[in-house]
VOBA-1610 file (N, C-alpha, C; in pm, whole numbers, padded with zeros to 5 digits, always signed):
BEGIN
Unk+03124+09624+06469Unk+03267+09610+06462Unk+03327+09736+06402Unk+03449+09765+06420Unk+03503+09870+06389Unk+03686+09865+06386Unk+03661+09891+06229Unk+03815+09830+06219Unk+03970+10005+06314Unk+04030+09964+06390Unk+04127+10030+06457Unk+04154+10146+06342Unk+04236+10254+06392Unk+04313+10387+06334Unk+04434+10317+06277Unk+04479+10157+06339Unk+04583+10110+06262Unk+04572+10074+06120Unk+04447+10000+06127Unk+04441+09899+05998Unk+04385+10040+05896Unk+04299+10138+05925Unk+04192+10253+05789Unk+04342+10362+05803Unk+04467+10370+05857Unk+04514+10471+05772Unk+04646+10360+05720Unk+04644+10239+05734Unk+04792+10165+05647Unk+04722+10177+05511Unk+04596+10131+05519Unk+04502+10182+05379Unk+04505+10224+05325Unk+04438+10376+05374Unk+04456+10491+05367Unk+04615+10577+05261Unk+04736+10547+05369Unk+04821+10531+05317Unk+04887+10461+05240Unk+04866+10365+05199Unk+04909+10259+05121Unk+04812+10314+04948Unk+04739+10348+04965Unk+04672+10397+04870Unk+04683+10557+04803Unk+04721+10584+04907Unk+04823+10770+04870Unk+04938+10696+04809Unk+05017+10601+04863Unk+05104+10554+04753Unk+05107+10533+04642Unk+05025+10414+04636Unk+04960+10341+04497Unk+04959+10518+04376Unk+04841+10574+04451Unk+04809+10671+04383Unk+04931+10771+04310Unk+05021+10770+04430Unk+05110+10891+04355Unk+05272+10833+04292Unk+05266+10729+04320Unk+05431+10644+04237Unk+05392+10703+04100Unk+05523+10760+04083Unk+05511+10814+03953Unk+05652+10717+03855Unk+05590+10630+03796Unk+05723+10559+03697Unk+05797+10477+03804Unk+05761+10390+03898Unk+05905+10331+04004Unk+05909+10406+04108Unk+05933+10570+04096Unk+05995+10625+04170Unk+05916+10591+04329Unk+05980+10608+04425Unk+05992+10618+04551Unk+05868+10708+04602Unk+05798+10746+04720Unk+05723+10841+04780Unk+05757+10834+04895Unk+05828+10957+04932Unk+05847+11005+05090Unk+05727+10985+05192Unk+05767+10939+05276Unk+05658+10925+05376Unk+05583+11078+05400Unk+05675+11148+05429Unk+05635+11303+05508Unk+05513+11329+05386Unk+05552+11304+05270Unk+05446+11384+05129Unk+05303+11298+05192Unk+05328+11157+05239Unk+05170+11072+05254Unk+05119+11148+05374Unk+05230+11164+05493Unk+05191+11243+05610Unk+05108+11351+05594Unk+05172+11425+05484Unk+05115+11572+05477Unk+04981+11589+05408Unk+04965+11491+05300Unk+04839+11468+05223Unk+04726+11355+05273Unk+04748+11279+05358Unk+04659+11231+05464Unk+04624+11268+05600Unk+04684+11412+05642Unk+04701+11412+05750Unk+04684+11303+05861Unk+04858+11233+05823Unk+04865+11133+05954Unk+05024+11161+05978Unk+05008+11142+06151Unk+05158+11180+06205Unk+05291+11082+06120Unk+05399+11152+06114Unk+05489+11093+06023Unk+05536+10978+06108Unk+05526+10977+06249Unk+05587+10877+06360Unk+05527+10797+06302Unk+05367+10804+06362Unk+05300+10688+06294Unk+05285+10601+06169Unk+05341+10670+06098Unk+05319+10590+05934Unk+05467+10519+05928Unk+05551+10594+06016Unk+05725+10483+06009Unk+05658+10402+06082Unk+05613+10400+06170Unk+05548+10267+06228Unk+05517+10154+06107Unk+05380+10260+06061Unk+05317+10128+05975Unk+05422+10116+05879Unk+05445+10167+05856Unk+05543+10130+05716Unk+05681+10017+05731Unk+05704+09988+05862Unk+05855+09884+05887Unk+05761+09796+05932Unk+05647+09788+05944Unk+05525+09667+05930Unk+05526+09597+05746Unk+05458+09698+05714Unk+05407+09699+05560Unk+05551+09623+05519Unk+05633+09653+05533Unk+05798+09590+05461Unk+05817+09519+05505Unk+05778+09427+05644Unk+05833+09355+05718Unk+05728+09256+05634Unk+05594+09285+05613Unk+05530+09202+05562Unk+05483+09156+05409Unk+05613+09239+05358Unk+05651+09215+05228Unk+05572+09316+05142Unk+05500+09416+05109Unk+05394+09468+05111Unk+05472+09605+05026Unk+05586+09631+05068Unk+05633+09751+05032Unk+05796+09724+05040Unk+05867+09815+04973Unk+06037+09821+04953Unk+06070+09982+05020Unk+06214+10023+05055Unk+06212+10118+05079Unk+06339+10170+05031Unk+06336+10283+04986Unk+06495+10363+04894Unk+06489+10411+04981Unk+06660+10394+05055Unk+06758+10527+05135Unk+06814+10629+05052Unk+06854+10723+05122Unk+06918+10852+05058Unk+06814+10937+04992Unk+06880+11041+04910Unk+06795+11157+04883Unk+06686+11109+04743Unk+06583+11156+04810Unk+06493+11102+04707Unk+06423+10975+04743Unk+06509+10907+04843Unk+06429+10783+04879Unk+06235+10805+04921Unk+06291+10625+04962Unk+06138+10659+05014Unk+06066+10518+05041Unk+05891+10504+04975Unk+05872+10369+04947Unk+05837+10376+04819Unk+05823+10218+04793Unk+05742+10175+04664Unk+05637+10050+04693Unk+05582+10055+04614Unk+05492+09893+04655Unk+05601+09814+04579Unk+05568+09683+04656Unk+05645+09524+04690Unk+05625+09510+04498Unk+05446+09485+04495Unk+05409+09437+04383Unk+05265+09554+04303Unk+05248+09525+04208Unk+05132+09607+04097Unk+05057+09580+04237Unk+04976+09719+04230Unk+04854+09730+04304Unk+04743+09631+04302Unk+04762+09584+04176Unk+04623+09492+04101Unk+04634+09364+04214Unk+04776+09357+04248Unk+04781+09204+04337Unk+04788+09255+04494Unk+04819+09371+04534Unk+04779+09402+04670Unk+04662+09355+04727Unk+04566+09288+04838Unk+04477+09274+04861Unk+04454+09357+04982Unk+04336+09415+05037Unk+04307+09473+05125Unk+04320+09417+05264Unk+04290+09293+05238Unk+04323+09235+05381Unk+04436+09191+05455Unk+04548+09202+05322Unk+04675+09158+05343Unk+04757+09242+05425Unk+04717+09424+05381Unk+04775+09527+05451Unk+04720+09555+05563Unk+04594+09489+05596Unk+04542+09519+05774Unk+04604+09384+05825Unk+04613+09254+05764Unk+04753+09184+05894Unk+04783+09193+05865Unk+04868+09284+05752Unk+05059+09333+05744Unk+05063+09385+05893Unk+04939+09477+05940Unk+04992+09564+06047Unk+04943+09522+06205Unk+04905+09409+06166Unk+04888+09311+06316Unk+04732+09390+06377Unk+04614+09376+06251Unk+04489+09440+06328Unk+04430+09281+06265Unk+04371+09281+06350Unk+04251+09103+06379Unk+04133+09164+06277Unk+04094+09044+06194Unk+03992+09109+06132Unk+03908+08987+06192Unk+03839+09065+06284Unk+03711+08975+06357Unk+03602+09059+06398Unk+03534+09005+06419Unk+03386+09059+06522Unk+03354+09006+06664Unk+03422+08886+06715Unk+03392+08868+06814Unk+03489+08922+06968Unk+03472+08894+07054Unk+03569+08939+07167Unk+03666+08832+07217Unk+03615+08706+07117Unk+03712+08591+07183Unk+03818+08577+07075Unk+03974+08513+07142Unk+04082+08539+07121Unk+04078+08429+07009Unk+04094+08474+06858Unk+04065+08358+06719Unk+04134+08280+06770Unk+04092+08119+06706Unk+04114+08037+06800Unk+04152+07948+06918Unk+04069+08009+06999Unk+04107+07992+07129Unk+03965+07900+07178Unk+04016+07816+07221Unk+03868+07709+07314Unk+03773+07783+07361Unk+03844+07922+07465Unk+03788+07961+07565Unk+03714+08061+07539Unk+03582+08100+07519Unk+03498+08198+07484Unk+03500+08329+07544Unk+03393+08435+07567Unk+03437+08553+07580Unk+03374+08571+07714Unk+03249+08475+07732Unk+03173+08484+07911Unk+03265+08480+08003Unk+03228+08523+08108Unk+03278+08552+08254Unk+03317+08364+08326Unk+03223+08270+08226Unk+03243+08118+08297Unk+03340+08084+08194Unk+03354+08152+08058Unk+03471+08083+07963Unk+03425+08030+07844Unk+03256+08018+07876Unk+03218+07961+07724Unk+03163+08075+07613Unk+03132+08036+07541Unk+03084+08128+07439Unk+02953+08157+07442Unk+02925+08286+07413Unk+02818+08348+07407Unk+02704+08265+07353Unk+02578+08278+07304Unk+02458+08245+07218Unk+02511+08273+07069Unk+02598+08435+07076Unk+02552+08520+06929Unk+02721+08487+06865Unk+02813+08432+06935Unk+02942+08375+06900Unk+02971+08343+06750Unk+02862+08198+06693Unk+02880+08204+06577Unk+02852+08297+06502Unk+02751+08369+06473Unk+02674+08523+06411Unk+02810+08604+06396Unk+02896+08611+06498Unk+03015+08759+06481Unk+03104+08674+06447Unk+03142+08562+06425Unk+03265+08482+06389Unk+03217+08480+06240Unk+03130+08440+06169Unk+03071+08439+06012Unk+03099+08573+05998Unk+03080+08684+06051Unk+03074+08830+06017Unk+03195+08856+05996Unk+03312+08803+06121Unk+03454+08844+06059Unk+03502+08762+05944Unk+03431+08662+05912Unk+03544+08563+05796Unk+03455+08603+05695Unk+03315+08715+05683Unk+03258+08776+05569Unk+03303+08895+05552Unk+03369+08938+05598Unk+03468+09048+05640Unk+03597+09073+05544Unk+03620+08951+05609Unk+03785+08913+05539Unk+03800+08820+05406Unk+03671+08763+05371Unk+03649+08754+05208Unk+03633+08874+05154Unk+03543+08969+05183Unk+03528+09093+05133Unk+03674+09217+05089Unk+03729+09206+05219Unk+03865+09260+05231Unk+03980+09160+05079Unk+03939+09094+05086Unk+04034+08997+05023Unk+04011+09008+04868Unk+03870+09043+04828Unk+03888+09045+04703Unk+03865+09225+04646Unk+03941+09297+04760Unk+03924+09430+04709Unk+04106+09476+04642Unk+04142+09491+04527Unk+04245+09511+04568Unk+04310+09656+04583Unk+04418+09681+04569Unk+04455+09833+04619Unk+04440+09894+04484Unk+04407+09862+04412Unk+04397+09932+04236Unk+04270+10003+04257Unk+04164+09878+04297Unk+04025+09895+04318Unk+03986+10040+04389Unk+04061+10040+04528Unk+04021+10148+04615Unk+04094+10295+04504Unk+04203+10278+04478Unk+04288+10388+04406Unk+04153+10447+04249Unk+04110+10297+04201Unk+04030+10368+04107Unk+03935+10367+04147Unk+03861+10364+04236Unk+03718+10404+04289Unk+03627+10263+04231Unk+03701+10154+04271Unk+03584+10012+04172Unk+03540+09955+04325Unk+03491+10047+04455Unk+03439+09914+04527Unk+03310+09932+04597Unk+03287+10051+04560Unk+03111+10104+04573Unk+03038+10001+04495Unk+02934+09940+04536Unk+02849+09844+04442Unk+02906+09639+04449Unk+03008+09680+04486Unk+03052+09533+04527Unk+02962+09411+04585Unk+02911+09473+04684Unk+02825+09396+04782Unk+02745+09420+04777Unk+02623+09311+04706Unk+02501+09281+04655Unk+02438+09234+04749Unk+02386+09278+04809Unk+02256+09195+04908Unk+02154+09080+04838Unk+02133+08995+04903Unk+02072+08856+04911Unk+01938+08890+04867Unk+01929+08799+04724Unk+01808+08806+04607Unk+01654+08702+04754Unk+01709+08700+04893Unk+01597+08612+04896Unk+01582+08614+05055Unk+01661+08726+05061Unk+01638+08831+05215Unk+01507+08884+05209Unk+01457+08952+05125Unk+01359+09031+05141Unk+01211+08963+05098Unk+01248+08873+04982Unk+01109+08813+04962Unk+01066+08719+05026Unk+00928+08684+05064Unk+00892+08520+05175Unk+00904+08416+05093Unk+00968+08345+05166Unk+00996+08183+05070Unk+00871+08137+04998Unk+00914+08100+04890Unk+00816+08065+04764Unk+00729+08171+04701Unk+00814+08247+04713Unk+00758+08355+04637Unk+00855+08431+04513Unk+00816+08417+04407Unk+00855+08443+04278Unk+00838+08601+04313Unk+00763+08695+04358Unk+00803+08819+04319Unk+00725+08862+04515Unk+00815+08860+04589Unk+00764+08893+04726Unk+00685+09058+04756Unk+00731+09134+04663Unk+00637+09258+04635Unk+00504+09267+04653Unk+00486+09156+04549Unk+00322+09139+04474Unk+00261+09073+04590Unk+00323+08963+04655Unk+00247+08886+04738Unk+00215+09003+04841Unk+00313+09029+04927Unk+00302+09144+05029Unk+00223+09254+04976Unk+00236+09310+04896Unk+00054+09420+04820Unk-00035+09378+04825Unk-00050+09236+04800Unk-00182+09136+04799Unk-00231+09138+04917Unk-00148+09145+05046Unk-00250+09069+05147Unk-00302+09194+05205
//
């Protein structure tokens, strides 16, 4: 899976925000444009998304600009990829929809497998918030499974596997 150029630069940008509000004040789009290199069209795009979806405020006139809605601490990551209308899924079939992604209409074999993947996805997304990414807290998050690697009933799966 691979999340769109929509949903990794509202991020992206949304986090050049976070980062540079200095006291309240406002941040010009063009300054996020210029320090993310992303087209300024594109970020008015995302950005009358981001506001539409409550996410952000915007000052007219000189000096304007945006601000975040609320403290970064309560931004969630997943909130600003559907602020901007990107699906957080893995599969090819249309979220809930009866009709699966085969050529006859039903669903694949591996259907459930990428449907768990997007709603492990979007827990993940959900408890990152925009503070997190701004202070660098989300390296190490995701702990892999104490019981993936060892064979069942095995207290230390190392030792057994050296053993045989």
């Amino acid at each position: 899976m691979r999340l769109s150029t929509k949903g990794r630069y509202a991020v992206m940008a949304m986090a050049d925000l976070a980062g540079n509000a200095a006291e309240g004040k406002p941040v010009a789009l063009a300054d996020i444009a210029q320090r993310q290199d992303i087209s300024l069209s594109y970020l008015e795009q995302l950005f009358a998304k981001l506001r539409r979806g409550g996410l952000v405020t915007s000052v007219r006139g000189p000096g304007g600009g945006y601000r975040l809605a609320r403290p970064s601490t309560e931004l969630r990551i997943a909130d600003i990829i559907v602020a901007v209308d990107e699906p957080i899924a893995a599969t090819r079939c249309k979220p809930g929809s009866a009709k699966g992604c085969t050529k006859t209409g039903a669903r694949c074999v591996t259907h459930d497998l990428w449907e768990e993947l997007g709603q492990q996805i979007h827990v993940f997304l959900s408890s990152v918030s925009l503070a997190d990414v701004v202070d660098r807290k989300v390296l190490g998050r995701a702990r892999p499974c104490n019981d993936v690697d060892r064979p069942v009933g095995s207290a230390d799966g190392a030792a057994e596997i050296a053993a045989e």
